[in-house]
C-alpha positions as CSV (number, residue, x, y, z in Angstrom):
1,X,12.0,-16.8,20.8
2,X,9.3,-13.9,21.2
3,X,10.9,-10.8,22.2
4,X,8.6,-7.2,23.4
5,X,9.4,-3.9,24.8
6,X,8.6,-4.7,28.2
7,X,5.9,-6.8,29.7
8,X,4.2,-8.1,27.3
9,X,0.6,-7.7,26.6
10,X,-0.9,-10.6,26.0
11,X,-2.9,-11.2,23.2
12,X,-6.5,-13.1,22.6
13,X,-6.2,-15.7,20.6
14,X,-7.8,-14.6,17.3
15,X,-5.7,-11.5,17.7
16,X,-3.0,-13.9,18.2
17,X,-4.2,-15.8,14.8
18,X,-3.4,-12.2,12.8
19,X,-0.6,-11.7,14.1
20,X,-2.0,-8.7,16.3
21,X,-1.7,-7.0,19.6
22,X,-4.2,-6.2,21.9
23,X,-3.1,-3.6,24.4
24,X,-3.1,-3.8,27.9
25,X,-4.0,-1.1,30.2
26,X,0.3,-1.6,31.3
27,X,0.2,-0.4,27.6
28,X,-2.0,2.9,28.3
29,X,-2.0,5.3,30.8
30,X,-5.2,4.7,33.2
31,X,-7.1,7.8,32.0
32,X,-6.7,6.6,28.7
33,X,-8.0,3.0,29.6
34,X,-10.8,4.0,31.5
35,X,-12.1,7.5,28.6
36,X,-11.1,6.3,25.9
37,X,-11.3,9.1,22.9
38,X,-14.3,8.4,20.7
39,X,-14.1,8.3,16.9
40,X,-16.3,6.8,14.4
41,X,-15.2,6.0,10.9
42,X,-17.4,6.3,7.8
43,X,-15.7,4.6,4.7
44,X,-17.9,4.6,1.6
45,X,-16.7,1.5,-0.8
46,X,-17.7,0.7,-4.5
47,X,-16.0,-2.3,-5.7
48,X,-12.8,-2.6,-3.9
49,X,-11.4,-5.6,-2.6
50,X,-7.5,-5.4,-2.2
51,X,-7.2,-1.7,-1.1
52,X,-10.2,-2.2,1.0
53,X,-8.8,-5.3,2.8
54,X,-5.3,-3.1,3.5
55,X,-7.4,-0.4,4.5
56,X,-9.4,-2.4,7.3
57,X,-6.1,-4.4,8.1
58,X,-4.5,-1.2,9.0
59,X,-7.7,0.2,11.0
60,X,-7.8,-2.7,13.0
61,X,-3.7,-3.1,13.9
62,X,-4.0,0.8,14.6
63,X,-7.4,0.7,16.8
64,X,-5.5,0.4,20.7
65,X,-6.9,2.9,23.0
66,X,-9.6,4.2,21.2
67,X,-13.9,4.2,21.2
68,X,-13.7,2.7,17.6
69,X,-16.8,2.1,15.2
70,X,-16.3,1.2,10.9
71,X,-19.1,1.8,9.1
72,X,-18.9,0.4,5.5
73,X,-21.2,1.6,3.2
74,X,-21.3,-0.7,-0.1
75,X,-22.6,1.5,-3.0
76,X,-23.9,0.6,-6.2
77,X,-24.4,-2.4,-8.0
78,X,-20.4,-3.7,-7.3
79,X,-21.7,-3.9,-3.7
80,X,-21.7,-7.3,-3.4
81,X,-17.9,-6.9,-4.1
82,X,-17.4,-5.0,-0.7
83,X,-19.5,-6.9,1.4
84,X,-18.1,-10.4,0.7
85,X,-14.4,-8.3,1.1
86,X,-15.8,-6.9,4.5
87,X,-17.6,-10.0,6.0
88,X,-14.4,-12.2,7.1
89,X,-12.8,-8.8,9.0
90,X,-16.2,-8.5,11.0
91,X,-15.5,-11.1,13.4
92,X,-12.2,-10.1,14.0
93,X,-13.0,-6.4,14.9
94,X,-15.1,-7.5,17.5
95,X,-12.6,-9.6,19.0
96,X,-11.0,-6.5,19.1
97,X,-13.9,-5.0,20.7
98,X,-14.2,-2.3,17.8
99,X,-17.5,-2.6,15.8
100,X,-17.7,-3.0,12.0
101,X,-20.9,-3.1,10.4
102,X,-21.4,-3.2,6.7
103,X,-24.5,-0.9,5.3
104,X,-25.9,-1.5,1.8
105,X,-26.9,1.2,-0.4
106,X,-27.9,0.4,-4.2
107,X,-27.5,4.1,-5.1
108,X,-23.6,4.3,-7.0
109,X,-22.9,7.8,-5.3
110,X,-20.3,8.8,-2.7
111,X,-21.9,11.4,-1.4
112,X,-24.9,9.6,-0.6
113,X,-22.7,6.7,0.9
114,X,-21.4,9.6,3.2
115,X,-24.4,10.6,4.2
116,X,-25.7,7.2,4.8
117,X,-22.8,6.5,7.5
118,X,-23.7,10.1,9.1
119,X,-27.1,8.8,9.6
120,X,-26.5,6.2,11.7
121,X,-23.3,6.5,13.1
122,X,-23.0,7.6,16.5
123,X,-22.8,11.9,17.6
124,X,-19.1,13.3,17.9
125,X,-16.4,12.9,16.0
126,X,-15.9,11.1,12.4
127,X,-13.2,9.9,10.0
128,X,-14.3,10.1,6.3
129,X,-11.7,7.4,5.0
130,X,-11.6,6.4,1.0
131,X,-11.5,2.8,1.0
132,X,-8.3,2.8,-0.8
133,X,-6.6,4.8,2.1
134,X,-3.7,3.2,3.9
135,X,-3.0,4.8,7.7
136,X,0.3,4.5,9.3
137,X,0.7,2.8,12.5
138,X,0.3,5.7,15.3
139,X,-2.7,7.5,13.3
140,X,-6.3,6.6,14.7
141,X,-5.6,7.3,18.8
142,X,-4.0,11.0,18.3
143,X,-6.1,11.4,15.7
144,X,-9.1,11.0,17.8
145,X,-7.7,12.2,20.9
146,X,-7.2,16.2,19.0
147,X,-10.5,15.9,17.9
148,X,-12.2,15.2,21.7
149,X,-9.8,17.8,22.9
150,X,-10.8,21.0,20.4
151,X,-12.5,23.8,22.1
152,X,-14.2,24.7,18.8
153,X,-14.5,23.3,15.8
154,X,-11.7,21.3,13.9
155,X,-11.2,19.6,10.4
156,X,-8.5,17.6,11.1
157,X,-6.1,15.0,8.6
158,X,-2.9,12.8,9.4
159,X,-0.5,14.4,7.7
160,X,0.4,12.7,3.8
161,X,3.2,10.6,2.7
162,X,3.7,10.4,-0.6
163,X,4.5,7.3,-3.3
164,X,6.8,8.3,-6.1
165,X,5.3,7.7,-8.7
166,X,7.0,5.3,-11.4
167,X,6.1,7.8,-14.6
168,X,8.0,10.8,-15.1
169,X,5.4,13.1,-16.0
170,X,3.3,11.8,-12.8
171,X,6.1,12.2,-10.8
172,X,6.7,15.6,-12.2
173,X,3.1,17.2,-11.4
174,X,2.6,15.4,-8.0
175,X,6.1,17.0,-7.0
176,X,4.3,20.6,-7.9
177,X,1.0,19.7,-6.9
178,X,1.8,18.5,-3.1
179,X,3.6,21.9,-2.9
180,X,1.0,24.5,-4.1
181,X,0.4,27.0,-1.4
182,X,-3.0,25.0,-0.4
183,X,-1.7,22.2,-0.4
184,X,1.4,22.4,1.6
185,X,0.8,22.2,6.0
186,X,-2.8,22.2,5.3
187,X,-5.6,19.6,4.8
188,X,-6.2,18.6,1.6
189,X,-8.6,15.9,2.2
190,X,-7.4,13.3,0.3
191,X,-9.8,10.5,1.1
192,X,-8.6,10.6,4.8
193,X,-10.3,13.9,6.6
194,X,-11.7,14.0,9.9
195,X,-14.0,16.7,12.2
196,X,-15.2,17.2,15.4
197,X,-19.0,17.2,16.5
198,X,-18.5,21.2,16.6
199,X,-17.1,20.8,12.7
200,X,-19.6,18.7,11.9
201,X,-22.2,21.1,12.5
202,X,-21.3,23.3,9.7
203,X,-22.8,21.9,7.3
204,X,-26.0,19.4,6.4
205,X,-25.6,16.5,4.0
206,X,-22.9,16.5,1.1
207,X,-23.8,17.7,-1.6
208,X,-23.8,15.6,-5.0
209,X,-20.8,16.9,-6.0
210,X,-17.1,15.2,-6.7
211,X,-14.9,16.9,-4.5
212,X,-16.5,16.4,-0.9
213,X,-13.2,17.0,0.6
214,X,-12.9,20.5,-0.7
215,X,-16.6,21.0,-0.1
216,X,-15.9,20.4,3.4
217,X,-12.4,22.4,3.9
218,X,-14.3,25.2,2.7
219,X,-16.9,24.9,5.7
220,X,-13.5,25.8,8.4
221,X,-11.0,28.7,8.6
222,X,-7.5,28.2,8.0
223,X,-6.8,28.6,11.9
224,X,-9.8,25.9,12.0
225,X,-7.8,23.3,10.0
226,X,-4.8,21.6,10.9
227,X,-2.7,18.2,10.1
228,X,-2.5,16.0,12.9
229,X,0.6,16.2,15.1
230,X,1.4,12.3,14.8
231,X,0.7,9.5,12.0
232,X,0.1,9.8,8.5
233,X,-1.2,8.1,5.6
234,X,0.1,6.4,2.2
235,X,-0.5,9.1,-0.3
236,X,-0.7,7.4,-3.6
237,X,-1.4,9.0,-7.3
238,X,-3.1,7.2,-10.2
239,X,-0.6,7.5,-13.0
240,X,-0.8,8.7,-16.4
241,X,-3.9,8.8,-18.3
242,X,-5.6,8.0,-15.2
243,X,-4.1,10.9,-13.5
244,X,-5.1,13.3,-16.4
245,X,-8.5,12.0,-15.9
246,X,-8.4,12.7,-12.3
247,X,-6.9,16.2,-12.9
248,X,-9.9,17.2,-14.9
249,X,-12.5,15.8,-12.6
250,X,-10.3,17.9,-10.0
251,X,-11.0,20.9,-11.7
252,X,-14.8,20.1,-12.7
253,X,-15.4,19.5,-9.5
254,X,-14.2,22.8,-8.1
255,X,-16.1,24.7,-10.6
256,X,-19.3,23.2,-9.8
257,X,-18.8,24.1,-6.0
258,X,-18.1,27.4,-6.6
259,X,-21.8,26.9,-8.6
260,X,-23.2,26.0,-5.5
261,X,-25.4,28.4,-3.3
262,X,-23.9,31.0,-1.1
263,X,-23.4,29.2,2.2
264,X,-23.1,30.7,5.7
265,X,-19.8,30.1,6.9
266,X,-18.0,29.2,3.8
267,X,-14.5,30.3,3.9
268,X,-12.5,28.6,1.5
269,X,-13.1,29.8,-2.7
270,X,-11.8,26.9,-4.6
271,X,-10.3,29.3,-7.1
272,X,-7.9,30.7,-4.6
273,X,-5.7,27.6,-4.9
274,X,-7.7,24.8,-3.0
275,X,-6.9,22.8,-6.4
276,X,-3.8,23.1,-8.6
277,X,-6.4,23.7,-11.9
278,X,-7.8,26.6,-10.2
279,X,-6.3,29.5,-9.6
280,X,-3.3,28.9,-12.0
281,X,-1.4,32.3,-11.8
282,X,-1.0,32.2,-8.4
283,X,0.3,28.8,-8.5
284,X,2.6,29.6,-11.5
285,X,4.0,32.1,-9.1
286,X,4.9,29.8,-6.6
287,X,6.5,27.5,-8.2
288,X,8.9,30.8,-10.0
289,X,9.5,31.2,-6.3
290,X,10.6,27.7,-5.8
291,X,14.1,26.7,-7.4
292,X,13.3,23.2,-6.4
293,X,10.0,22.6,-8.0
294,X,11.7,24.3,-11.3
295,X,12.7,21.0,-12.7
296,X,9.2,19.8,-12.6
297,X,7.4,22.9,-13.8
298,X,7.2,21.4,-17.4
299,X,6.1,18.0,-16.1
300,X,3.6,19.6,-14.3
301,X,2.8,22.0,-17.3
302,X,2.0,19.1,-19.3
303,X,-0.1,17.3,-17.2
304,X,-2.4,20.5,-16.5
305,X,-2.7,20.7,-20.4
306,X,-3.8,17.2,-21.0
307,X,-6.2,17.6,-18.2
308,X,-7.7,20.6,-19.9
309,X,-8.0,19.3,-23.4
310,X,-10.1,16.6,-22.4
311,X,-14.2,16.8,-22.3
312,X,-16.5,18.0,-19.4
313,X,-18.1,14.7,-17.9
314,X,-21.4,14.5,-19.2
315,X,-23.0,13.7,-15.6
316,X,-22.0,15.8,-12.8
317,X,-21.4,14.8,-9.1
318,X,-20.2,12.2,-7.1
319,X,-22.9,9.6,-9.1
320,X,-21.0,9.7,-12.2
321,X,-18.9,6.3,-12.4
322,X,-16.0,8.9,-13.7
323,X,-16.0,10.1,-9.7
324,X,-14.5,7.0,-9.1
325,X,-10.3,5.8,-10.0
326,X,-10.0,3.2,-10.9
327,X,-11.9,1.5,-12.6
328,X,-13.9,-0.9,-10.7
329,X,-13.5,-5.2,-11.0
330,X,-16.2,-7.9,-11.8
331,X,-18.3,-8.5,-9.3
332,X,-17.2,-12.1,-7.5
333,X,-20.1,-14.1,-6.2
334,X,-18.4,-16.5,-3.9
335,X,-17.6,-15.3,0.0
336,X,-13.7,-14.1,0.2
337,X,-11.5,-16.6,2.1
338,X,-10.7,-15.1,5.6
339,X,-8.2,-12.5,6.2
340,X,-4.5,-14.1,6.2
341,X,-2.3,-14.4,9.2
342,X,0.9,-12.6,8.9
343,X,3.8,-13.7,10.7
344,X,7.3,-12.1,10.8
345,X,10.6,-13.6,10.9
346,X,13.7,-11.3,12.7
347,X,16.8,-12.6,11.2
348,X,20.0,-10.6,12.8
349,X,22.8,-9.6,10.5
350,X,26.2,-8.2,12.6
351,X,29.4,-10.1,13.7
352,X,27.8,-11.5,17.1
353,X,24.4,-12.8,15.5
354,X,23.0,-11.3,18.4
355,X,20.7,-8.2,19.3
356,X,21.5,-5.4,21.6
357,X,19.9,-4.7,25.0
358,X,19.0,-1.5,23.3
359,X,17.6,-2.8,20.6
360,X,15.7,-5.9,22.4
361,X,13.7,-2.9,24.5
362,X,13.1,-0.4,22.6
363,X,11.9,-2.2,18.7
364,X,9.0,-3.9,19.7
365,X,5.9,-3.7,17.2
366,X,2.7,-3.1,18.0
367,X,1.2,-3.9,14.8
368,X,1.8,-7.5,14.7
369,X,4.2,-10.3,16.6
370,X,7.9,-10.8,15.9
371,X,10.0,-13.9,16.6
372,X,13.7,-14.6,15.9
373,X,14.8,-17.3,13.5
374,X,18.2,-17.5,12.2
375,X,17.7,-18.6,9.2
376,X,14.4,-17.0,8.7
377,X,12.9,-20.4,7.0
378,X,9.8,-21.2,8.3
379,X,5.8,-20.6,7.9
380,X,6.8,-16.9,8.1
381,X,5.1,-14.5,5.6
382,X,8.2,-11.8,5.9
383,X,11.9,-12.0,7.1
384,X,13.0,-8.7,8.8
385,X,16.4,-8.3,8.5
386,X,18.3,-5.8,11.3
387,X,21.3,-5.1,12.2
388,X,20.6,-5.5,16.3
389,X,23.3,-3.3,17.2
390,X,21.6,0.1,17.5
391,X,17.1,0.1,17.1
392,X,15.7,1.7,14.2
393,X,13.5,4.8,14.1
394,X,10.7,4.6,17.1
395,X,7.6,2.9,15.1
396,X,9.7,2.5,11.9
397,X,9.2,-1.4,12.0
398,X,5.2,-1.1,12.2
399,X,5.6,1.6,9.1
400,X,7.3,-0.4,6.7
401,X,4.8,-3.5,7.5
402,X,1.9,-0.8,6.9
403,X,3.7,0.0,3.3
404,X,3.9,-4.6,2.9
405,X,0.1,-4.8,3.5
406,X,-0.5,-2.1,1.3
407,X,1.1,-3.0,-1.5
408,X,1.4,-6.6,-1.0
409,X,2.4,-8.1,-4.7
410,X,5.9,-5.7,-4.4
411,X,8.7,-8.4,-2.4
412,X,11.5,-5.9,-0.6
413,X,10.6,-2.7,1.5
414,X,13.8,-1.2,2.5
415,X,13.6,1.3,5.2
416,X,15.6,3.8,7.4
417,X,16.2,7.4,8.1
418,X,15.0,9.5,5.0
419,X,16.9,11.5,3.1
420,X,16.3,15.0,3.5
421,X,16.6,16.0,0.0
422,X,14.1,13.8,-1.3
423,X,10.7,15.0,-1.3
424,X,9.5,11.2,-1.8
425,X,8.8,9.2,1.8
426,X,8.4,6.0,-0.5
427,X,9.1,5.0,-3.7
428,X,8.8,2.1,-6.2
429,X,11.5,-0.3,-7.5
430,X,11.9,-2.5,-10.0
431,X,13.4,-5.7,-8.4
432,X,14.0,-8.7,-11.1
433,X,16.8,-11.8,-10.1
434,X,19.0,-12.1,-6.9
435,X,21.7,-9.1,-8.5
436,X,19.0,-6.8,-8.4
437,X,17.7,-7.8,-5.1
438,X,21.4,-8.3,-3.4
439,X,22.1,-4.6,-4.8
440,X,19.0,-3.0,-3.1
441,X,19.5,-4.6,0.1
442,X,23.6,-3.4,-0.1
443,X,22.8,0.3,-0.7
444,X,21.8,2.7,2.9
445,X,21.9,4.1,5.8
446,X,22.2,3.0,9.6
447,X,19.9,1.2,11.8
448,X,16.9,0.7,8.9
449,X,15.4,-2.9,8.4
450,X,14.9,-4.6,5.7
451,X,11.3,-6.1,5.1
452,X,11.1,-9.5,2.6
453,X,8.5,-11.5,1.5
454,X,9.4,-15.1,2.4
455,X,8.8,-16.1,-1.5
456,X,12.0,-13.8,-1.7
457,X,13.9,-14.7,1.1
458,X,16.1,-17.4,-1.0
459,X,16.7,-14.9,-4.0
460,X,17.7,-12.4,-1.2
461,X,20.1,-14.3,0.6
462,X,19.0,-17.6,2.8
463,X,22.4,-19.4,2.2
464,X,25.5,-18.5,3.3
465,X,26.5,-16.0,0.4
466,X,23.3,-13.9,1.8
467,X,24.2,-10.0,1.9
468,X,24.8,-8.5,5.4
469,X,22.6,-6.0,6.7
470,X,23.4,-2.5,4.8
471,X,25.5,-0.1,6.2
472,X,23.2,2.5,4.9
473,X,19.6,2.4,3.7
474,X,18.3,5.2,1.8
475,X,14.5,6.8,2.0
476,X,12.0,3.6,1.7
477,X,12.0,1.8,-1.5
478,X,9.5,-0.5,-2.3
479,X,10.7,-3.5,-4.6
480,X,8.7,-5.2,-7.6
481,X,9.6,-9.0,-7.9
């Protein structure tokens, strides 16, 4: 039984084969239909295959009422990694009517990948996306539409949502770091940073350096730069050594852009706080002001020390391989098999069995289809467990899928309302034996969902001693197996 908010928009079949949705114009208003905003998005890959594959996945569910065109740009000799990655998802974006088009470039820099896409992307605005980058659902079409609509010009991100990281000293510095006065309601880049053709215009080509997202805040005012008003992306920290390494390549990086030449319209100094290894006192004395951060302080302290202890990189800019976390796979010579086809399962735990008129109109997913099954057995590749009584959070469904395809090895994503003491909007679980799982699913708050992969589903509870629906789901917790 197929269930929507509405009339349902139909899909095309190959959208159909993913799982997808293709909006109607019912699904738009008719200005939106007929102008659609225009965004293009440059994504400069080395290597990656998994993270890259989430990353398109996520473009493509999230593309709906928008003048979309991916550029990849495969760099360095791991290219032939990315384009056998890329070529199965080709097809599919065009049956979306968005264009994806893979460029080749043997030269292992960033930068230069960045400036590749700029030369043949289309004029107007541009999304510079790291191809490890996971968006939200509800990202790409405000995104865009701020960007047509600026009367001057406009560096624009969707707004971060952090992953708690496992290790405690991680977890300590990225609690600091995310709140450092540069960092906190402004745009930090990231790997997910977008401008206007007006923003664009401030500066030429990138530089060769290995912060271009700091390069190019520096190019807009603060009253130039702001987050986006809807969507987000999955912000997730390398861990331990790899984040000390990343810390100092931070910091390198800043101080070879303040080594740069004077620019005309550069606004931003990295050394007043753009990056927490710059500009330390100041920082320091933020955190003193912040009895919440205190805990973390020595974490943090730690970390920064670490960072500094280690050597300079020998080769500067973003052609040094240590530009790049982490470290990069093989290279694979055989074509990837095609994208897979995910299918969810809505299994209803309350007295009646049964959903709620409220709930049947107003929890529909635009992401991907969903289809009741009692039981939840079946060629499913998730069970979503709800309460039906009272809907979730608007668009909550769509963001715990968006956390699934992201970190698709983890079993259990257990979502609802967040709790507003944690500073964490997702964090990672052990999970290990049907205790564990039964114990994760029993702990919460109201009207979340519970998210399974079906390899899970009879550890979780497909017989009749299956837990109920929790009472109360905490912030989102993302479960190993």
């Amino acid at each position: 039984m197929k269930f929507a908010a509405g009339p349902r928009d139909m899909p095309t079949d190959s959208a159909a084969d993913m799982g997808l949705r293709v909006m109607s114009p019912k699904g738009q208003s008719a200005v939106a239909a007929a102008h659609p905003p225009q965004l293009d998005v440059v994504l400069p890959a080395r290597g990656e295959t998994d993270t890259l594959v989430a990353c398109l996945d996520g473009l493509l569910r999230d593309s709906a009422g928008v003048d979309l065109k991916v550029f990849v740009v495969a760099n360095g000799p791991e290219r032939a990694v990315t384009i056998a990655a890329t070529t199965p998802w080709i097809d599919l974006f065009r049956q979306r009517g968005v264009e994806l088009r893979v460029l080749e470039d043997e030269i292992p820099s960033k930068t230069n990948a960045l400036d590749h896409g700029d030369r043949v992307r289309r004029d107007g605005s541009v999304l510079y996306l790291d191809a490890d980058v996971m968006i939200l659902p509800g990202t790409i079409r405000p995104l865009a539409t701020d960007l047509a609509a600026a009367k001057g010009p406009l560096l624009t991100s969707p707004r971060p949502r952090p992953v708690r990281p496992t290790d405690p000293l991680s977890r300590s510095y990225v609690h600091v770091w995310t709140r450092l006065p540069a960092m906190a309601d402004d745009v930090m880049g990231g790997g997910c940073y977008a401008v206007n053709a007006a923003g664009r215009e401030r500066w030429g080509t990138f530089p060769n350096v290995l912060n271009d997202d700091s390069f190019v805040r520096g190019c807009f005012d603060r009253s130039e730069r702001r987050l986006a008003a809807a969507g987000g992306f999955l912000q997730i920290a390398p861990e331990g050594k790899a984040l000390v390494s990343c810390i100092r390549r931070w910091r390198v990086g800043n101080l070879d852009l303040r080594a740069l030449p004077a620019r005309p319209g550069a606004f931003d100094d990295p050394s007043h706080g753009s990056d927490p290894s710059v500009g330390l006192l100041k920082n320091l004395a933020h955190v003193l002001s912040r009895p919440d951060l205190w805990l973390s302080l020595p974490g943090f302290t730690v970390m920064m020390a670490r960072a500094r202890l280690l050597p300079r990189p020998k080769t500067k800019g973003a052609s040094s391989n240590k530009a790049w976390l982490p470290s990069r796979p093989a290279p694979i010579k055989a074509e990837m098999a095609p994208p897979k086809t995910h299918s969810v399962a809505v299994v209803v735990r309350n007295a009646s069995q049964e959903v709620g008129e409220g709930w049947r109109t107003q929890s529909d997913s635009a992401w991907i289809e969903l289809e009741f099954a009692p039981d939840g057995r079946g060629p499913y590749s998730y069970v979503l467990i709800v309460d039906g009584a009272a809907p979730p959070a608007a668009g909550l469904i769509d963001e715990v899928l968006a956390v699934a395809l992201r970190f698709p090895t983890f079993g259990a994503y257990v979502s609802g309302p967040k709790a507003g003491s944690s500073p964490w909007a997702y964090s990672l679980r052990p999970l290990r034996g049907r205790d564990r799982a039964a114990r994760l699913i029993e702990t919460g708050v109201p009207n979340g969902v519970v998210l399974v992969a079906s390899r899970l589903w009879p550890a979780v509870g497909a017989d009749d001693a299956r837990p109920a629906v929790p009472d109360t789901i905490g912030q989102v917790r993302i479960a190993a197996s």
